[in-house]
N, C-alpha and C positions, 0 to 999 in steps of 0.2 A: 516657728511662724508666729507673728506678733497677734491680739486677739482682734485687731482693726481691722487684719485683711481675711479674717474668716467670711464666706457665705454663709449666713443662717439659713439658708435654703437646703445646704450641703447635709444638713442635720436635721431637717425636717421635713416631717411625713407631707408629700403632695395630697394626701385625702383632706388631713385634718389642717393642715398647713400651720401644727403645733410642732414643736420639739417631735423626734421618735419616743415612743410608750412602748416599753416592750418589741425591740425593735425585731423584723423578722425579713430575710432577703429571699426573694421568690424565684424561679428558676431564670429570669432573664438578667437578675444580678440587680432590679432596684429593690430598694426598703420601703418598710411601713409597718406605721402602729400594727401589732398583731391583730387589735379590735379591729380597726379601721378595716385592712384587706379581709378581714373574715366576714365582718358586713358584706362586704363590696360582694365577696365570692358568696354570700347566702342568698344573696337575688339572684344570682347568675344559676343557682342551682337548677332550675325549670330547664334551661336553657341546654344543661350539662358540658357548656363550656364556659372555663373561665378564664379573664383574661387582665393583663396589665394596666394599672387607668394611665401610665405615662405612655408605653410603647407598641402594645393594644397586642401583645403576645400572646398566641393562646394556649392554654394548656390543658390537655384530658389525658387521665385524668386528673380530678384536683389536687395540687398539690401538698403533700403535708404539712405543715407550717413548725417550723421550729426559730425559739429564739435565737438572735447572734447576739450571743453571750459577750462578744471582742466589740462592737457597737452598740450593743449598751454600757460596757464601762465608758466607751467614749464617751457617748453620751452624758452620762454620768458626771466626767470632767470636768465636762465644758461648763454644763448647769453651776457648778463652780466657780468656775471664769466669769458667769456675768453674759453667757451665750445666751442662756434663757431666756433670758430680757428684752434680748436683739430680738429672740425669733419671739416672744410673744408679742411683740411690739409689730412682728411684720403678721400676723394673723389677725390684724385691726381692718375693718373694712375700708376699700377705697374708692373712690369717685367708680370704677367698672366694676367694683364685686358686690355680690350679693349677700346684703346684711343682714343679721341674727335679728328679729322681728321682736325678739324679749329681752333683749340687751338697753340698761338702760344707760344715759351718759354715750359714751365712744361705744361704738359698734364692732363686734367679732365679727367675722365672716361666716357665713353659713356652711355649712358643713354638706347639709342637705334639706331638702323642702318637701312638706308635707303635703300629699294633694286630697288626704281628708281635712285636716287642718288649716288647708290654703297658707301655711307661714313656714319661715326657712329660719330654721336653727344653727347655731352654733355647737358645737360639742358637747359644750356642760349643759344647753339648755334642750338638747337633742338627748339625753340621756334617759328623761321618764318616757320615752318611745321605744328603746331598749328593758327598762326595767319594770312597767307598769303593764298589768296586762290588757288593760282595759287601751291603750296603742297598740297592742301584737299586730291588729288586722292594718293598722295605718299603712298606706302606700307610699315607701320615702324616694326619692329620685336626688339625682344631682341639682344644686342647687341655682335657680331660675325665677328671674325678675317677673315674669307673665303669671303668675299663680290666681292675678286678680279676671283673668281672661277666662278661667273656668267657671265664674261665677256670672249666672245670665242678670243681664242688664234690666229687665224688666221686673224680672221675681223675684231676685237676690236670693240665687238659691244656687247649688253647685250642680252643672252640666252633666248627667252621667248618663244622657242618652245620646243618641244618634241619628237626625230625623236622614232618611235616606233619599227621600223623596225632594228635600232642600238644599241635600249634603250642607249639614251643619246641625254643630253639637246645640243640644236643648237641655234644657231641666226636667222634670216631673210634671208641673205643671204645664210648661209647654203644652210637653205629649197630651193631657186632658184639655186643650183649649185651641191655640190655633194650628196644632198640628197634628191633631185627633183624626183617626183615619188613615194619617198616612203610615210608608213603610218605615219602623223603626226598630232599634235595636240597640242593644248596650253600646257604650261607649266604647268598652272592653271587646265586646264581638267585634264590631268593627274596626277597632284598631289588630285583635287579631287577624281579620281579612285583609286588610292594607298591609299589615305587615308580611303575612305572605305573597300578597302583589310583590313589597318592596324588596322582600328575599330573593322573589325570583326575578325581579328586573336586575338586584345586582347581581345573579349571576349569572345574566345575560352580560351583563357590562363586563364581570369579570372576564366571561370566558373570550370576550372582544379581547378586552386587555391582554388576555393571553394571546390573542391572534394575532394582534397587531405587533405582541411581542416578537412573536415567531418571523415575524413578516419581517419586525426591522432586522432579525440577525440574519432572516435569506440576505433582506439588501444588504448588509454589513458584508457579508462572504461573499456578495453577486460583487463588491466594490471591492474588497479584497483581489478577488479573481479576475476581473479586470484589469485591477492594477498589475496583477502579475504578467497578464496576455500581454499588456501593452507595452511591460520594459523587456519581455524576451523578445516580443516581434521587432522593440526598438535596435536590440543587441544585436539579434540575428541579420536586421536587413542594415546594418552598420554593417555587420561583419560581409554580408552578399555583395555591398555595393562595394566596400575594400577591395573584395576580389578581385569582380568587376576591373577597379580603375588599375591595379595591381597586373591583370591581364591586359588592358592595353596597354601599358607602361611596359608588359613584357614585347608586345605585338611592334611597340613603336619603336623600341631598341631595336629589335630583330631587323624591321625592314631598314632603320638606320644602317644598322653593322652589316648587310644586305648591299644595298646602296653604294658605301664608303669602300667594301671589296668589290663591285663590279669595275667601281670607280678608276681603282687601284690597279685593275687588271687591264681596261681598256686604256687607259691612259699609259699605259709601259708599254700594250701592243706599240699603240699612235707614236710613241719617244721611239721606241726601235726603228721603225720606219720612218720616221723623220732624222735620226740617225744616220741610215746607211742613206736616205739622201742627201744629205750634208755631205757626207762620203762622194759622193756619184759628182754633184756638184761642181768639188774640190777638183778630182781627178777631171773632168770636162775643161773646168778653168784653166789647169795647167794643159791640157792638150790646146785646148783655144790660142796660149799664151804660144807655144811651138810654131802653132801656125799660123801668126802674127809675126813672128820674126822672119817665118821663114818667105811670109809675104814682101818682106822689106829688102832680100836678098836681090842686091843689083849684078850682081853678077848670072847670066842665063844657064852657065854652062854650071856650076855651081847648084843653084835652083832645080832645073832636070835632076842635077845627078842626089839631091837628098831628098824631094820630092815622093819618089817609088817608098822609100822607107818610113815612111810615116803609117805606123800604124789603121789600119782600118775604125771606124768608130762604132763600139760596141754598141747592141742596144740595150734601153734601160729595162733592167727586171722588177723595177716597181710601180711608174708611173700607170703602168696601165693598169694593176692590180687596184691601186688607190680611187674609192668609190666612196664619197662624201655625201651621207643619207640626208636627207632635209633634218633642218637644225633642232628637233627634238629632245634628243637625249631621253633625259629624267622623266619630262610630264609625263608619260605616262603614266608612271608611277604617280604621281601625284592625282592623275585623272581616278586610278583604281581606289588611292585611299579617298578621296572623296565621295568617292560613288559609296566607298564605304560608311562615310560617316553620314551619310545622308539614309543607307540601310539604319542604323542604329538608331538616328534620331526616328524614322520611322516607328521602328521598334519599342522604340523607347516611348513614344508618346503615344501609339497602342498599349503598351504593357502600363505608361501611366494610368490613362483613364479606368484601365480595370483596378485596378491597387488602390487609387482616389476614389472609386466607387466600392468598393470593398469597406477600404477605410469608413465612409461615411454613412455605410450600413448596419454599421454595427449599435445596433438596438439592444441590449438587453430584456426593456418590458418598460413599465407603466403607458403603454401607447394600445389600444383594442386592435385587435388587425384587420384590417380590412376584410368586409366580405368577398369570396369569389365571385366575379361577375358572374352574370347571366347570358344579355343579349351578347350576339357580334360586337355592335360597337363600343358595348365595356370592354369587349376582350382585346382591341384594337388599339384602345390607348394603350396599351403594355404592348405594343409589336414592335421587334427589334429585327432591324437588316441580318441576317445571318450566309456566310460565306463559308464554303467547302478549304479546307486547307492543303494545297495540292501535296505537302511532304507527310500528312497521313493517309494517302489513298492508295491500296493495293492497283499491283501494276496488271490488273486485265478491268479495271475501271478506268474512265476516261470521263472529265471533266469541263461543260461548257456553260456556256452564258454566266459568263463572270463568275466562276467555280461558284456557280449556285444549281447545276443539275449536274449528276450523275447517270453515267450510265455504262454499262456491264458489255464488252467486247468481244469477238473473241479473239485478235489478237492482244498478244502481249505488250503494253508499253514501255518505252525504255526509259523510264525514272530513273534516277542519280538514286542510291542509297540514301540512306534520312533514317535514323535511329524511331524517328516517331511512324514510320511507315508499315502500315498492317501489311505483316509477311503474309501469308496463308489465307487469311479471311477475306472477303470482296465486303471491305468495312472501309468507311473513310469520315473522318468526322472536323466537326466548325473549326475555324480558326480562332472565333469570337469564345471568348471565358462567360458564362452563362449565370447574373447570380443576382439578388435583388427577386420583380415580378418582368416575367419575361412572357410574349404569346410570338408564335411563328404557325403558317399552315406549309402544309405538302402536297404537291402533286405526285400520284405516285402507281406504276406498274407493274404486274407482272411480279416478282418474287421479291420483296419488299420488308424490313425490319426497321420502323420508326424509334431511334435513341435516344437517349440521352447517356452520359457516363463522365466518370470521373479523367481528367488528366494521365491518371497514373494505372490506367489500365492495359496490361501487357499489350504488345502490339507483335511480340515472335512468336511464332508458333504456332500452331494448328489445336490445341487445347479449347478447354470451356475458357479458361483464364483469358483466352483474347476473345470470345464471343460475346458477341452485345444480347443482355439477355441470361447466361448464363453463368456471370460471378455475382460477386456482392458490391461490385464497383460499376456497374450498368444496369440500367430499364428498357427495354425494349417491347413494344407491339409487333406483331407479328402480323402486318396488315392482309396479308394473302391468306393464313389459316384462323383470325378472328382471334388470337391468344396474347398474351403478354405475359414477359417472365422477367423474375428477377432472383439472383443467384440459384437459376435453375430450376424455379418453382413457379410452373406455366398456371394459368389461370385462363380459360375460355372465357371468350367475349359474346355476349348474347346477340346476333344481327349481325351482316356484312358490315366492313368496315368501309363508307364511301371514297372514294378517289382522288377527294380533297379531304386532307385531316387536319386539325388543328388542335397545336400542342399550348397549353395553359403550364408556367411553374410560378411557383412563390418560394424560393429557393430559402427563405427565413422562417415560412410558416413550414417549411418538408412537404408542401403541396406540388405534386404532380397531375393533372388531366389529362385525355386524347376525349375529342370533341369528333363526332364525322361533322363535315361542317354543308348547307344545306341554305333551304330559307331559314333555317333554326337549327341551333347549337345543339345537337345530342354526344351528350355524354355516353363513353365506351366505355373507360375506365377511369378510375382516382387513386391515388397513389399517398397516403400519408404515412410521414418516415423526418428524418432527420438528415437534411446533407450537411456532411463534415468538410465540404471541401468544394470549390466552383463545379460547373458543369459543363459541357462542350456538346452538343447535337450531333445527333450521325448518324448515319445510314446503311446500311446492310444491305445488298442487291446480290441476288442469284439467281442463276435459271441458265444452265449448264445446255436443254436444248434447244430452247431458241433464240440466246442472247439478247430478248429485247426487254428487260427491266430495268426501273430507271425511276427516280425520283429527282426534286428536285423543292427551294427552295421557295414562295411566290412570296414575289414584293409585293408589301400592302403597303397601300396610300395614307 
């Protein structure tokens, strides 16, 4: 490397901003004069930590100091080359640094500043503060333009008190004249008390810093974790809705290849019998033609006698059979598939608006959540229409005013089969997916279990697994014995339960309520938990001897 594209920087000490002296490298890997950092580190001793002037590393304890023997021959080198000259050339003061106050002609830069002294030195002129004892007690700092700021303006004397009472630094005099009286103290005390203010405000700041630290890697992993929710839920319901079109592409074949062989079969009946008509036809026409000639026979005696031999004429074995239904056909099939696709679009635009409302709840955080209301009418802006679903309702329940009341029979209903439909239990729950803040009330009698519950809670069987109430997939009040259980761990309600009740959720905050409802909203119980998954209302009705319990659903205005 040629000696033009050297940095003299590269080779000299950041304290003294001379060439290295005795170079020594400190555990974070920069150099320096070995005087220079043993300076630095003999102030820092009080402190018992000592630390880097470039990278502000701290080390305890002090580090040993050893020469590097391989950077000072460099060193050494260079000072040969004509390096020297570069770097003492760049240790000249310049327009922003702070100049050697005894230097006379061009100015060095100061190394450090005296604040008994009030003047800042350069190294060679900084050396009888080192060597003289009569400087031992001098106080030296990093080198600073404001030195003449310690000197008060009136008495021309150096500031070493502290009026407290003015906050602001004085002289000696001062304190004897117009500040006699008040609260003072060294300059030195009170900079020791601010500096422990200023310790402990930064580590107040620091341990912020570390909060906010923590805080951005939660957000980091909350955005991580999102992004992952959103491209499986994207895959998955890619992959649901393939099925989906997959399954009617298989449905629409079906009733195609359905179709195309009724087609095939009626239409060979129809040719057969339009066949052996054609037949019948034929043979008529040629009898017609017989007796056409034999019409034309002038001879009487002749006529008579072939006359008798003329076959009889048979009657037709089909014409009567043939019964030609109004011109139908097909449409009905086409009435049934439409009836269908108008199910589906039903369907479909139910099941959208829960999936778009799902979608557009999804909150993570930086938002306060709302308080739970109080009165009725807070609780009433969150009221949602709620509907019984008749293919989960056990068949000795029966269902009216717009499958919004339940009520307990004792005959049996003949329901169709329905996979969602509670075997064994007199359970029958919303058709509506429950999720966001939702309020609804109840009317309700007689033997009575106010729900809520997950989708995917058993519905065969006679087990806890299908009772509302006793798994880990339902909440139920138990409005006739005042209790409420959740996977099987009842809690009593203090006071009857009124006969209008009303259900509060906040499906985001895991907030659950039952309210008896009244001229004022009394709280029965609260419920705070986590839902993993929507929720659906439902009802529980028993009473084995006198069949009349019964709840039901009231529309609020």
């Amino acid at each position: 490397m040629e000696q033009n594209q050297l940095d003299p920087e590269t080779f000299s000490c950041s304290i003294c901003m001379d060439l290295l002296k005795d170079p020594v490298t400190i555990p974070c890997g920069h150099s320096y004069c070995m005087k220079c950092i043993k300076t630095q580190w003999d102030e820092e001793d009080q402190k018992g930590i000592h630390s880097c002037p470039q990278c502000r590393e701290t080390f305890t304890p002090r580090p040993v100091l050893k020469k590097n023997t391989m950077l000072a021959a460099l060193v050494e080198q260079l000072k040969k080359t004509g390096l020297q000259a570069a770097a003492a050339d760049h240790c000249y003061a310049g327009p922003e640094d702070v100049a050697c106050d005894f230097c006379t002609g061009r100015k060095l830069k100061a190394i450090k500043s005296c604040l008994v002294c009030l003047a800042s030195y350069c190294e060679k002129h900084l050396q009888p503060h080192y060597d003289s004892a009569t400087f031992k007690k001098h106080k030296l700092v990093e080198p600073t333009k404001n030195l003449q700021e310690n000197i008060c303006s009136r008495h021309d004397e150096v500031m070493k008190m502290f009026c407290r009472t003015d906050q602001k630094c004085v002289c000696l005099i001062c304190l004897m004249e117009e500040h006699k009286g008040h609260d003072t103290v060294s300059a030195a005390t009170e900079r020791t008390e601010r500096q422990r203010e200023l310790e402990e405000r930064r580590g107040n700041i620091q341990q912020r810093i570390q909060d906010r630290e923590e805080d951005v890697k939660l957000l980091q992993q909350e955005v991580e974790a999102i992004s992952r929710s959103a491209d499986k839920t994207v895959e998955d319901s890619e992959k649901i809705f393939t099925q989906l079109i997959r399954l009617l592409q298989k449905r629409s074949s079906e009733v195609k290849q359905q179709i195309r062989s009724q087609q095939e079969t009626e239409v060979s009946r129809v040719k057969d019998v339009q066949e052996k008509l054609e037949q019948e036809i034929s043979e008529l026409k040629r009898k017609d033609a017989e007796l056409e000639q034999l019409s034309h026979t002038e001879d009487h005696n002749q006529f008579l006698l072939n006359y008798p031999s003329l076959p009889a004429l048979s009657e037709s074995t089909h014409s009567s059979s043939i019964n030609i239904r109004p011109l139908r056909h097909f449409e009905d099939v086409t009435a049934a598939v439409s009836e269908l696709r108008e199910k589906l679009q039903d369907v479909l635009r139910d099941s959208w608006t829960n999936i778009s409302l799902m979608v557009t709840e999804v909150d993570v955080l930086l938002s306060e959540p709302e308080p739970e209301p109080k009165t009725r009418a807070q609780f009433l802006k969150y009221s949602c229409e709620i509907t019984l679903d008749p293919n989960t309702a056990n068949t000795w329940l029966v269902l009216s005013e717009g499958n919004r009341k339940v009520r307990l029979r004792k005959e049996r209903q003949s329901y169709s089969n329905h996979p969602d439909r509670s075997t064994d239990k007199h359970q029958v729950l919303s058709r509506e997916n429950l999720t966001g803040r939702c309020y609804w009330e109840v009317e309700w009698k007689g033997n009575v279990s106010v729900s809520v519950a997950y989708k995917n809670i058993s519905r065969a069987g006679s087990g806890n697994e299908c009772r509302f109430g006793y798994n880990d997939k339902s909440w139920a009040l138990d409005c006739k014995h005042s209790k409420f259980g959740h996977n099987n761990i009842w809690t009593s309600i203090s006071g009857p339960v009124s006969s209008r009740l009303g259900v509060y959720l906040d499906h985001t905050a895991g907030l659950l309520s039952f309210y008896s409802v009244s001229e004022t909203m009394t709280l029965l119980h609260r419920v705070q938990t986590t839902f993993t998954q929507p929720l659906l209302a439902g009802f529980r009705v028993w009473n084995y001897s006198a069949y009349g319990s019964s709840a039901k659903f009231i529309k609020l205005n």
